[in-house]
C-alpha positions as CSV (number, residue, x, y, z in Angstrom):
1,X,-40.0,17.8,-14.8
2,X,-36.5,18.6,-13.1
3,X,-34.2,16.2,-12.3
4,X,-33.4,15.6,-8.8
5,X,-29.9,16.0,-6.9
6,X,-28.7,14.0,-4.2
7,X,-25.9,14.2,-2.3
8,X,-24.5,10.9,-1.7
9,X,-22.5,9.9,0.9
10,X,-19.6,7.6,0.6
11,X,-18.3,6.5,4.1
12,X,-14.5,6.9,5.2
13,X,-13.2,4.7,2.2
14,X,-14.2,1.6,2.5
15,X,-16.5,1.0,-0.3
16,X,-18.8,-2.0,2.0
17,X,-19.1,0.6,4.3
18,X,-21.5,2.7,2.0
19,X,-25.3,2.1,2.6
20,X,-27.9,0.4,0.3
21,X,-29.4,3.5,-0.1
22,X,-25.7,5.2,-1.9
23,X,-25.7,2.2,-3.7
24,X,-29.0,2.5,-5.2
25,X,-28.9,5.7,-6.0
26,X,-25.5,5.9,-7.3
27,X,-26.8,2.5,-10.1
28,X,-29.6,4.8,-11.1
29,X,-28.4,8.3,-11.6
30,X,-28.2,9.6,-15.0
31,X,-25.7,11.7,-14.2
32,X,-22.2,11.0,-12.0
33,X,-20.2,14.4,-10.3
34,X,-17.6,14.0,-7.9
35,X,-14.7,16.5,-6.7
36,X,-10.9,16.2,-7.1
37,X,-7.6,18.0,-7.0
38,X,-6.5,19.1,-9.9
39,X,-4.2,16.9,-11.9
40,X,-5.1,13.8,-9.8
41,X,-7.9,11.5,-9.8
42,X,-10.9,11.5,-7.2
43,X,-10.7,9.3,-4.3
44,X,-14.7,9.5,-4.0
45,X,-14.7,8.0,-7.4
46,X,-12.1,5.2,-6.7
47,X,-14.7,4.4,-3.6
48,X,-17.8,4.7,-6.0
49,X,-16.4,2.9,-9.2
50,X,-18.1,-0.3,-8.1
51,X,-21.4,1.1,-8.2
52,X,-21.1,3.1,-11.4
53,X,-22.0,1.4,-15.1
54,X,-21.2,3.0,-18.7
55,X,-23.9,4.2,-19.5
56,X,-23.8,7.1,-17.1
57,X,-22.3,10.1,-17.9
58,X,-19.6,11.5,-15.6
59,X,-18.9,15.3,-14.7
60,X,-15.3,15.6,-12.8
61,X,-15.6,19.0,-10.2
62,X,-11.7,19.6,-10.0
63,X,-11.0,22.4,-7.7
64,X,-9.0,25.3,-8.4
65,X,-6.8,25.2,-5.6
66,X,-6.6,23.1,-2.3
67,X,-3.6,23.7,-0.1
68,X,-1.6,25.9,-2.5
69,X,-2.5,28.8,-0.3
70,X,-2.4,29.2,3.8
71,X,-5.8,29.6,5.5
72,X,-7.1,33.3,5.4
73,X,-5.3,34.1,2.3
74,X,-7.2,36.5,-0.1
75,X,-7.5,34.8,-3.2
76,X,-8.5,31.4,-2.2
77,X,-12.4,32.6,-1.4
78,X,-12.8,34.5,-4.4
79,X,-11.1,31.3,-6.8
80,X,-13.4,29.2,-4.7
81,X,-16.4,31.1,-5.3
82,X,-16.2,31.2,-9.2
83,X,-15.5,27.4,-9.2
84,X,-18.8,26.1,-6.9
85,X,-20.7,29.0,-9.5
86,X,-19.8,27.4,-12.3
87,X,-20.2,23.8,-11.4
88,X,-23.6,24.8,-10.1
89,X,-24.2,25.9,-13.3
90,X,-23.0,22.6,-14.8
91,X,-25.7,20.7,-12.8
92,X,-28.3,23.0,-13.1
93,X,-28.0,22.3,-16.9
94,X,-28.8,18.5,-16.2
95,X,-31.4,18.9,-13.5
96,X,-33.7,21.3,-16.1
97,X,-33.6,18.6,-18.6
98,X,-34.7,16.0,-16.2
99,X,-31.7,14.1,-15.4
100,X,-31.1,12.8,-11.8
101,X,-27.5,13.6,-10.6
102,X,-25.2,11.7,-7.9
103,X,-23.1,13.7,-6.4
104,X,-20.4,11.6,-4.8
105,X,-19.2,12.9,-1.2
106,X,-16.7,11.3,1.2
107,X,-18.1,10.5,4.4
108,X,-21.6,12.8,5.2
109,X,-22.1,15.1,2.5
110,X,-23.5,17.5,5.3
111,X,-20.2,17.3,7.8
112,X,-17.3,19.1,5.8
113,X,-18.1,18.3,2.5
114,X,-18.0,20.6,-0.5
115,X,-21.0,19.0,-1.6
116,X,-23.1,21.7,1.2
117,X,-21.5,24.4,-1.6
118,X,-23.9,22.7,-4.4
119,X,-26.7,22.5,-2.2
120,X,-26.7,26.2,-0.7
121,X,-26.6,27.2,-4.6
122,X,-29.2,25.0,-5.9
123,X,-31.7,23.7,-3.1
124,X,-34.2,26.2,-3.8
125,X,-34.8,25.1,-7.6
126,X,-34.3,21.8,-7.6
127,X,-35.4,19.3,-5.4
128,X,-32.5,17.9,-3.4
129,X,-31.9,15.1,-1.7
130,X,-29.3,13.6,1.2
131,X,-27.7,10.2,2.1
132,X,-26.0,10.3,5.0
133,X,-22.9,8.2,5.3
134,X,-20.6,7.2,8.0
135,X,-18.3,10.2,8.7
136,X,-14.8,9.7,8.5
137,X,-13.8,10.6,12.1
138,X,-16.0,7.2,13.2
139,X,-14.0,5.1,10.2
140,X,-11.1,6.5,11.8
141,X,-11.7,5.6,16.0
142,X,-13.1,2.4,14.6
143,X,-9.6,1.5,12.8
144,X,-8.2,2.6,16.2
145,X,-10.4,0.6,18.1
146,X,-10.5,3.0,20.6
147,X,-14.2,4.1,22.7
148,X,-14.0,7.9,22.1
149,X,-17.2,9.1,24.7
150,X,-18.3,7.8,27.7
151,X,-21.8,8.6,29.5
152,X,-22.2,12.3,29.4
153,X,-18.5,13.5,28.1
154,X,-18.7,15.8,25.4
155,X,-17.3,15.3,21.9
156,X,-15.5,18.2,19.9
157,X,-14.9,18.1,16.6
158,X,-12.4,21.1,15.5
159,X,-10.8,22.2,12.7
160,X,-7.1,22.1,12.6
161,X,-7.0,25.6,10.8
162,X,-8.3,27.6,13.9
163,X,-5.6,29.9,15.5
164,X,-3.3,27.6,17.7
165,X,-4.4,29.8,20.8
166,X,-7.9,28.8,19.9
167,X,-7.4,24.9,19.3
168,X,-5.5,24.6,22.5
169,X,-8.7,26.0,24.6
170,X,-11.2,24.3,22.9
171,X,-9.5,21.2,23.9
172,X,-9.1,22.3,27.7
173,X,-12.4,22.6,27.6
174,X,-14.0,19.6,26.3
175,X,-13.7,15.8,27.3
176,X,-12.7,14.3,24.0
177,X,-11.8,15.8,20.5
178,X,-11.6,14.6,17.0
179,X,-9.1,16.9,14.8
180,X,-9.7,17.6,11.1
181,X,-8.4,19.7,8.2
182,X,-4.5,18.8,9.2
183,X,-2.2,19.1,6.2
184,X,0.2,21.7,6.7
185,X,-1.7,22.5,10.1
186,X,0.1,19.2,11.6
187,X,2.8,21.3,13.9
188,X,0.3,24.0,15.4
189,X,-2.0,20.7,16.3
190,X,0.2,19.2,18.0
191,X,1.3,22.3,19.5
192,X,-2.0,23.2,20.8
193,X,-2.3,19.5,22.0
194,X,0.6,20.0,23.9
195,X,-0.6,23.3,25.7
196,X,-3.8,21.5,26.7
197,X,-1.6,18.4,28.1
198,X,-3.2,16.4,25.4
199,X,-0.5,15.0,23.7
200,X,-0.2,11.6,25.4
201,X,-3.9,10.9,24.9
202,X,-3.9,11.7,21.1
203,X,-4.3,9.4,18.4
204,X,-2.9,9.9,14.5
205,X,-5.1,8.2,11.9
206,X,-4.6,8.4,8.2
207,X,-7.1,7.1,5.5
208,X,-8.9,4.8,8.1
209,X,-10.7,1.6,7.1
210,X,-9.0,1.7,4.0
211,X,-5.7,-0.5,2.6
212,X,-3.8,2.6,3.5
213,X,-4.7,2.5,7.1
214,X,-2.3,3.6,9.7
215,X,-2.7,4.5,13.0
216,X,0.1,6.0,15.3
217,X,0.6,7.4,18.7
218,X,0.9,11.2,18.5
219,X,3.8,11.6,21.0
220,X,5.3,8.9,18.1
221,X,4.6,10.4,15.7
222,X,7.5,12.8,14.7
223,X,6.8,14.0,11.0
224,X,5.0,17.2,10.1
225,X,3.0,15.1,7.1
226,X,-0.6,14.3,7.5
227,X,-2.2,13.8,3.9
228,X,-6.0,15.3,3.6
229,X,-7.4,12.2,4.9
230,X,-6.1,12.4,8.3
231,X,-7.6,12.9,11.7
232,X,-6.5,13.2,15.6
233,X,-8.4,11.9,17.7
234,X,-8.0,12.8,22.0
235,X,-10.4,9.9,23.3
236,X,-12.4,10.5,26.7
237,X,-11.2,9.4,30.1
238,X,-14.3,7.4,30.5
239,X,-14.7,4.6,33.4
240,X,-10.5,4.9,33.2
């Protein structure tokens, strides 16, 4: 019989914030894969490391690239493609000889995570299975202990490499926003929060419920550097 993979996710970076279920699963698998940069070490597998014994064995997924190109840039879908082929091809190995597989995922593995690449590539030969996990966006308004919807307001989560045209009318449109994907995208956020008279609302978190923790007015925030794990969060008005 096939192995089975699961998708496991992690939580915002506090390891007691994973679930019994990530924890089981993640003590049983044969098999160990998580994603990193290339050249450094995975922070899913810092969160995992806990969980994991020697006896399993461990596949590293280092990507290609990861901000060495601009959004839109021809190569980086092509260089993408080849790598999620290939490590598809890695798993699919271990699943036809039986082995279970853990595929570590920060956060959900089903909101933003490269883990939905496996999936799409292997879900229809091999059973798969999810564990949510707390997404990172609620780590991060929990380290800033700020509500972020009230009632009926409406929550948008956006990507900070949309147009800055594009950002700045999503958020005139919606009553409260968490921003993701910042990097080198930091100036047209705030940009965009500034067209939609935002800015004073906005929150900066980076790697929230972890040692790392920092939180930081926007309109205080005068840097352009926002590390991966980063997020903006524009709380609602609610009873205010």
């Amino acid at each position: 019989m096939s192995g089975v993979l699961y998708g496991v996710g992690l939580g915002p970076g506090d390891p007691e914030l994973m679930t019994l279920k990530s924890a089981r699963v993640l003590r049983e698998a044969k098999v160990v894969a998580y994603f990193s940069r290339r050249g450094s070490a995975s922070r899913a597998r810092s969160i995992a490391g806990g969980f994991l014994h020697a006896g399993q064995e461990e596949i590293p997924l280092a990507y290609p690239v990861t901000t060495e190109f601009p959004a839109g840039d021809a190569r980086y879908a092509p260089l993408m493609e080849a790598f999620y082929q290939e490590a598809a091809g890695a798993l699919a190995t271990r699943l036809s000889a039986g082995q279970d597989i853990a595929v570590l995922c920060e956060g959900d593995p089903f909101f933003y995570g490269s883990f939905m690449h496996l999936h799409i590539r292997l879900a229809d030969r091999f059973e798969c299975r999810v564990v949510p996990g707390v997404t990172g966006m609620s780590g991060c308004w929990t380290a800033a202990g700020t509500p972020m919807v009230w009632g009926s307001e409406v929550l948008c989560v956006l990507p900070g490499t949309l147009p800055t045209a594009v950002l700045a009318e999503r958020l005139k449109g919606t009553d409260a926003a968490a921003l993701m994907k910042l990097g080198r995208n930091l100036p047209r956020v705030r940009e965009a929060l500034a067209q939609a008279g935002l800015l004073e609302r906005a929150i900066y978190v980076e790697y929230g419920s972890t040692p790392q923790e920092r939180v930081v007015r926007m309109v205080e925030k005068t840097d352009d550097v926002a590390p991966y794990f980063s997020i903006i969060l524009v709380p609602g008005k609610g009873n205010a």
